[in-house]
C-alpha positions as CSV (number, residue, x, y, z in Angstrom):
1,X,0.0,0.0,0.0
2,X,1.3,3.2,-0.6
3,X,0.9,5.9,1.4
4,X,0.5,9.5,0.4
5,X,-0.2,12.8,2.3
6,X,-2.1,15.7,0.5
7,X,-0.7,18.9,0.0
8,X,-2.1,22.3,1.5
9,X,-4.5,23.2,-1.3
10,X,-5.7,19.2,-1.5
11,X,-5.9,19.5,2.7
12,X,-8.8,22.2,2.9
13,X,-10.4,20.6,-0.9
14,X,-10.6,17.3,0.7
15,X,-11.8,19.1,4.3
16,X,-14.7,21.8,2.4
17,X,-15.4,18.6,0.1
18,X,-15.8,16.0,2.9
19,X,-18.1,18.2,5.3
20,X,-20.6,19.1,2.5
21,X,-21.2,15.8,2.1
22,X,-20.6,13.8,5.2
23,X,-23.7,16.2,6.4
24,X,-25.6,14.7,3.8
25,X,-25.3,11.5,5.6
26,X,-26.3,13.5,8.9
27,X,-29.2,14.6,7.3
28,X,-30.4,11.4,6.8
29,X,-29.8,10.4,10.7
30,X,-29.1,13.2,13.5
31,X,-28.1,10.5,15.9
32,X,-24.8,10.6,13.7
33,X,-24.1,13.9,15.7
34,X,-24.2,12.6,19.3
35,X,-20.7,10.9,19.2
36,X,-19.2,14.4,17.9
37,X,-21.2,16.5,20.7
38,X,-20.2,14.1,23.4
39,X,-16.4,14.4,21.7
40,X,-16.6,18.3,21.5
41,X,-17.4,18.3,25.4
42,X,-15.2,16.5,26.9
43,X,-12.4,18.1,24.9
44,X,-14.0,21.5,26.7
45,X,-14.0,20.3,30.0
46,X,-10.4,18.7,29.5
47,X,-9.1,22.3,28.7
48,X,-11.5,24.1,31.0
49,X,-10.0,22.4,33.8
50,X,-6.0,22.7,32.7
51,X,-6.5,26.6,32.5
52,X,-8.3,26.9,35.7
53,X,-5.1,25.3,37.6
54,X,-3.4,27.5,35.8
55,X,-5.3,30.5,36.5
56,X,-6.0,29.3,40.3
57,X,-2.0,28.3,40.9
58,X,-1.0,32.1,39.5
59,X,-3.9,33.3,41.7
60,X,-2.6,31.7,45.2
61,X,-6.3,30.4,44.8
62,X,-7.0,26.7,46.0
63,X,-7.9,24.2,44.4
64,X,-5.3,24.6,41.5
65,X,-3.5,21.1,41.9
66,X,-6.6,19.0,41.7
67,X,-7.7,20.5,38.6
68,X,-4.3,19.9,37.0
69,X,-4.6,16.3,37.9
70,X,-8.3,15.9,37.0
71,X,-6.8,17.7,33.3
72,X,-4.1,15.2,33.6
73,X,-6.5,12.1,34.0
74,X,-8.4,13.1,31.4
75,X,-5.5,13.6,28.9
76,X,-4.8,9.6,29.5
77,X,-8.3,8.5,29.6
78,X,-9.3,10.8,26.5
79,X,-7.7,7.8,24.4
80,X,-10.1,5.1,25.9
81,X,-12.8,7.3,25.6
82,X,-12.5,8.9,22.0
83,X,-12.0,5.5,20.3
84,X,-15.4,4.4,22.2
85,X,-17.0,7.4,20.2
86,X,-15.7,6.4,17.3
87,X,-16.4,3.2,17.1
88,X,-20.2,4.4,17.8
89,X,-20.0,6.8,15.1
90,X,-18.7,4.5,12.5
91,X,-21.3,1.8,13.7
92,X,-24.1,4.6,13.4
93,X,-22.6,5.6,10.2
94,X,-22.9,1.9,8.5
95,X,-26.6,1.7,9.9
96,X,-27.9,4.9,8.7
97,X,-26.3,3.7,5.2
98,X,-27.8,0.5,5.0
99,X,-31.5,2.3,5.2
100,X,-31.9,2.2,9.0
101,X,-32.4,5.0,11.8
102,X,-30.2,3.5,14.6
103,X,-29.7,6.0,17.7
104,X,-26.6,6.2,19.5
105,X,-28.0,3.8,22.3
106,X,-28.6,1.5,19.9
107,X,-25.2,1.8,18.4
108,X,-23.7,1.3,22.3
109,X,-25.6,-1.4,22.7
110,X,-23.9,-3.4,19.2
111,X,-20.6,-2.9,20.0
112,X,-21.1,-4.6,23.8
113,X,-18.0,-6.9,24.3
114,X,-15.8,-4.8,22.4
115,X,-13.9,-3.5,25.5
116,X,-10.9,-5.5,24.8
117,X,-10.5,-3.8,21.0
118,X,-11.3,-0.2,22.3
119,X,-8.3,-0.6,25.2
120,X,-6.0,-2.1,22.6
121,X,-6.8,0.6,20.0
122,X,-6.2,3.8,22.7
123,X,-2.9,2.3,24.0
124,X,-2.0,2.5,20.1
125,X,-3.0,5.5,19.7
126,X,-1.2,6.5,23.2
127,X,2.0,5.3,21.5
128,X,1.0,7.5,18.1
129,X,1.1,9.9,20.0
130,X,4.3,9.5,22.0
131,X,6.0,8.7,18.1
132,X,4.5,12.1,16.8
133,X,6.5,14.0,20.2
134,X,9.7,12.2,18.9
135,X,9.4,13.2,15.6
136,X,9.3,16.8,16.8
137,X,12.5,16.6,18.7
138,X,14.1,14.4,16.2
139,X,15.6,15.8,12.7
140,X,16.6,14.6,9.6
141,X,16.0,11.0,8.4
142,X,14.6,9.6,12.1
143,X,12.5,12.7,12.0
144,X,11.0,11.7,9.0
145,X,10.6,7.9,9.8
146,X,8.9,8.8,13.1
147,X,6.5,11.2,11.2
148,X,6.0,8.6,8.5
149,X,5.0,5.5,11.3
150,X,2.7,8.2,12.8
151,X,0.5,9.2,9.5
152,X,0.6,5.6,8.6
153,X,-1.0,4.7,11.8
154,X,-3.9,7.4,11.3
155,X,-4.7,5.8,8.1
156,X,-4.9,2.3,9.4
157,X,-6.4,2.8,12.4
158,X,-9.2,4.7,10.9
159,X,-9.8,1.3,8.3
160,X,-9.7,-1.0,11.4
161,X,-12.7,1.8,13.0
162,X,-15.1,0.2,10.9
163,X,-13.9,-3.5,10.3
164,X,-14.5,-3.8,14.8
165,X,-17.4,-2.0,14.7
166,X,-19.4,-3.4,12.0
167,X,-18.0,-7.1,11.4
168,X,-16.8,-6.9,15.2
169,X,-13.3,-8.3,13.8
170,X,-10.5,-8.4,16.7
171,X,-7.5,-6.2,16.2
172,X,-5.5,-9.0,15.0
173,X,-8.3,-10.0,12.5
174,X,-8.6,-6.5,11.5
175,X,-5.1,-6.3,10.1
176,X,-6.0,-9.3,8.3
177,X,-8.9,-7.9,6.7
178,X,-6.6,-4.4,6.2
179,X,-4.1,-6.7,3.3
180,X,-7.2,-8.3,1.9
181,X,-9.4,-5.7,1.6
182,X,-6.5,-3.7,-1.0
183,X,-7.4,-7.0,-2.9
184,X,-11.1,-5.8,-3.5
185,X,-11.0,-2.2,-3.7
186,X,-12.7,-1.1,-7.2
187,X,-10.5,0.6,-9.3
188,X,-12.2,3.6,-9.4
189,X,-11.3,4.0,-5.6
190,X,-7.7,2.5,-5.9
191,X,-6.3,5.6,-6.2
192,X,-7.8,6.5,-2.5
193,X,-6.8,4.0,-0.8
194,X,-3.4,5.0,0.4
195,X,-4.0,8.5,1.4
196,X,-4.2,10.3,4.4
197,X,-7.4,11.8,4.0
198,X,-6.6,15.7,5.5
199,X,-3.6,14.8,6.9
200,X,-2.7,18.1,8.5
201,X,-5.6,20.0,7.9
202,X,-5.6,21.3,11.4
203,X,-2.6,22.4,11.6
204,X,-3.1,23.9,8.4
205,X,-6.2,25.9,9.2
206,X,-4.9,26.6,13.0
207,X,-1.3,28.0,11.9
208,X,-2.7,31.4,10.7
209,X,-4.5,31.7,13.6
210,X,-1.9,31.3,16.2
211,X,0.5,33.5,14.4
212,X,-2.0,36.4,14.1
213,X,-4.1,35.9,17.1
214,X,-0.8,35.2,19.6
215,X,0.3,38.5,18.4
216,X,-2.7,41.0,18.6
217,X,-2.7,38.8,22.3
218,X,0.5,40.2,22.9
219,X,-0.3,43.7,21.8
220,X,-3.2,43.7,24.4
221,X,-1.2,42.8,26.6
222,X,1.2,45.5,26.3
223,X,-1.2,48.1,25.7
224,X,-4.1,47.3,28.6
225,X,-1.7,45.3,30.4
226,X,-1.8,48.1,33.7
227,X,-5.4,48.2,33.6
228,X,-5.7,43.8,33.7
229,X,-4.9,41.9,37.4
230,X,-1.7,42.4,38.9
231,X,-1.8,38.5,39.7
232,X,-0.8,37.8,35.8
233,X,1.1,40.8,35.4
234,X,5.1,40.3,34.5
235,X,6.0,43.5,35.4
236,X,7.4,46.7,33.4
237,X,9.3,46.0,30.0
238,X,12.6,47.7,31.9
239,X,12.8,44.5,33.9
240,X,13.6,42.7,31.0
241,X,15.6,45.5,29.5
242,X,17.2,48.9,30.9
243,X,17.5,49.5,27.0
244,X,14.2,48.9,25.9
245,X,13.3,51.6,23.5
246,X,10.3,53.4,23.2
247,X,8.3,52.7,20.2
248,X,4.8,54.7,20.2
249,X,2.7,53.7,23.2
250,X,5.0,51.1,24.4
251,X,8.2,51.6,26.1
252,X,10.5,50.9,29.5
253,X,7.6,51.5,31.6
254,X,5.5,49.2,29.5
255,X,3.9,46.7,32.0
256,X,2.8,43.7,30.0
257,X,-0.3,41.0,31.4
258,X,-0.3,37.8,30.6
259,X,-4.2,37.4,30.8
260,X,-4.7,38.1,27.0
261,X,-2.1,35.3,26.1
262,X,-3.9,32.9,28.1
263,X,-7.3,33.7,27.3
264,X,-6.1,33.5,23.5
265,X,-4.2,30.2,24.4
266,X,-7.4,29.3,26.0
267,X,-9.9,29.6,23.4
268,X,-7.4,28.8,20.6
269,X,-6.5,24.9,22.0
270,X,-10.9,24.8,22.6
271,X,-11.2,25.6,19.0
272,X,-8.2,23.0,18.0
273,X,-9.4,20.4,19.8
274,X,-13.0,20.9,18.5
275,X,-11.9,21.2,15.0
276,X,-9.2,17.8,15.4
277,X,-12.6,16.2,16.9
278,X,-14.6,16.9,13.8
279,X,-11.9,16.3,11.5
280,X,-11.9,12.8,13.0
281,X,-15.4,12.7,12.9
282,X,-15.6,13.1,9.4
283,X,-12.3,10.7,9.1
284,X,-14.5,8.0,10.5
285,X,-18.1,8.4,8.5
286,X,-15.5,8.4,5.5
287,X,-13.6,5.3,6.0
288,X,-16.5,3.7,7.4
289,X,-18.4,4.3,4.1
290,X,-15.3,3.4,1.8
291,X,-15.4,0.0,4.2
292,X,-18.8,-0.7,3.8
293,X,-18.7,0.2,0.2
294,X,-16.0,-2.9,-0.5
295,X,-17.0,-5.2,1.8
296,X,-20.7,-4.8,2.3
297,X,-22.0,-3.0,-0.8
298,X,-25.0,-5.4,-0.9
299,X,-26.5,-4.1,2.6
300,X,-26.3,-0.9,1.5
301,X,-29.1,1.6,0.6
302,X,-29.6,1.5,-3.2
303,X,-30.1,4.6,-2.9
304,X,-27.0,5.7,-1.3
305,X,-24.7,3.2,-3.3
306,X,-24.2,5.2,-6.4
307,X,-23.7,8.5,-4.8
308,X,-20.9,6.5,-3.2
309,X,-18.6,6.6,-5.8
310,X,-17.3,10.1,-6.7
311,X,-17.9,11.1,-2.5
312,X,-15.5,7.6,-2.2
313,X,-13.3,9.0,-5.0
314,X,-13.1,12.5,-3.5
315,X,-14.4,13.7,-7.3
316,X,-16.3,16.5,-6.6
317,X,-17.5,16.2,-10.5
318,X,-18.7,12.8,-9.8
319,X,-19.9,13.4,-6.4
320,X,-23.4,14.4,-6.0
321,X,-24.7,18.2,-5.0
């Protein structure tokens, strides 16, 4: 298999193309929205709680410690319980396109038993994640091999979402089915099978943001910074500098607040972690259709089957409107 990762314009194609028409599928079932919502809030909490240690530790308030930890816990568990949404999703995704109405507590209720594939999946995904913090550190050809091992891993993790949650294969199984389902992919969707569907698109969409919004953060935090709490402040510029120069409004006795840089960092790693869940979401509804498509074409929706192909295809000519 040969694996390929989009470019910048083909990231935010593929994303615009793949939300206009995964909601097409929502339409057709709004149960397919409940393992997103329940995604989009625990990723709130999780960051809710990390900033109010924060906040509370700078504060000399109590209480900062335990919400740390409680942020801490639910950075570990987060695996465990992201890949249990997913699995719900992709099963909900496969009912709604075989004709049926499932709800999410139906969904629950077909993957029973499956703990032993959801616990194997997030310590995977733990060690995903500990390879894409090496690659950071690492340069040159490692660098590359980590980063490599860790887009691979995306791509087949999100083929083995559907092959547990609608055939309820084991991990091991699932692999199995992984080499002989590139066997029976039609040709038209050959060409799909070995990319990374949006790899990067966050980081693509979010880059802009942090550069421009982490400096109009700073700004405000120069310019308002002696009207904001003195808990955050960091003091006049001259602290840093006796040779600071004056430059307009700011200069040596320039007190600068960190409040606007953590707000910002605050709603900017919400609005990641929203937009990496929905990403994923639509990851899942994706594969899961492109899974179902191979190896269960006959169960699905006739009506539904050949609109498949050019959403399948990512061919927005072929695609339907």
């Amino acid at each position: 298999m040969d694996f390929e990762k989009p470019d910048r314009k083909a990231r935010l194609s593929q994303l615009g193309f793949l939300v206009r028409h995964t909601f097409a599928l929502v339409g057709r079932n709004r149960a397919l929205l409940s393992p997103l919502v329940a995604m989009w809030i625990y990723a709130t909490v999780m960051v809710c709680l990390l900033f109010a240690g924060v906040l509370l530790i700078a504060s000399g308030g109590g209480g900062g410690l335990w919400c740390l930890f409680g942020a801490l816990v639910m950075f570990v568990y987060k695996f465990f319980f992201y890949n249990r949404a997913e699995l719900t999703l992709s099963r909900l995704a496969f009912d709604t396109a075989t004709g049926e109405r499932p709800t999410r507590k139906d969904a629950a209720r077909t993957l029973t038993g499956l703990g032993g594939q959801v616990r194997k999946l997030a310590l995977l995904d733990m060690a995903a994640g500990w390879v894409a913090s090496r690659r950071n550190k690492e340069g040159g050809l490692m660098g590359l091999l980590l980063g490599g091992i860790g887009e691979v891993w995306d791509l087949v993790n999100h083929f083995l979402l559907p092959a547990i949650a609608v055939d309820r294969l084991s991990l091991g199984d699932g692999v199995a089915r992984l080499k002989r389902l590139r066997a029976h992919v039609p040709e038209t969707l050959v060409g799909v099978f070995g990319i990374d569907i949006m790899g990067g698109v966050v980081a693509t969409v979010m880059g802009p943001l942090y550069l421009f919004g982490g400096l109009a953060a700073v700004a405000c935090g120069l310019l308002f910074g002696d009207a904001m709490p003195a808990a955050l402040s960091a003091g006049p510029l001259r602290d840093l500098s006796p040779d600071i120069p004056t430059l307009g409004p700011i200069g040596p006795q320039t007190e600068f607040n960190w409040l606007p840089v953590l707000v910002f960092a605050f709603l900017g790693l919400i609005l990641h972690s929203v937009l990496s869940r929905t990403v994923a979401a639509i990851k899942v509804v994706y594969f899961t259709l492109f899974y179902s498509r191979v190896m269960h074409a006959e169960a699905l929706d006739p009506a539904l089957r050949a609109d498949l192909e050019g959403y399948l295809d990512l061919d927005p000519d072929a695609a339907p409107v």
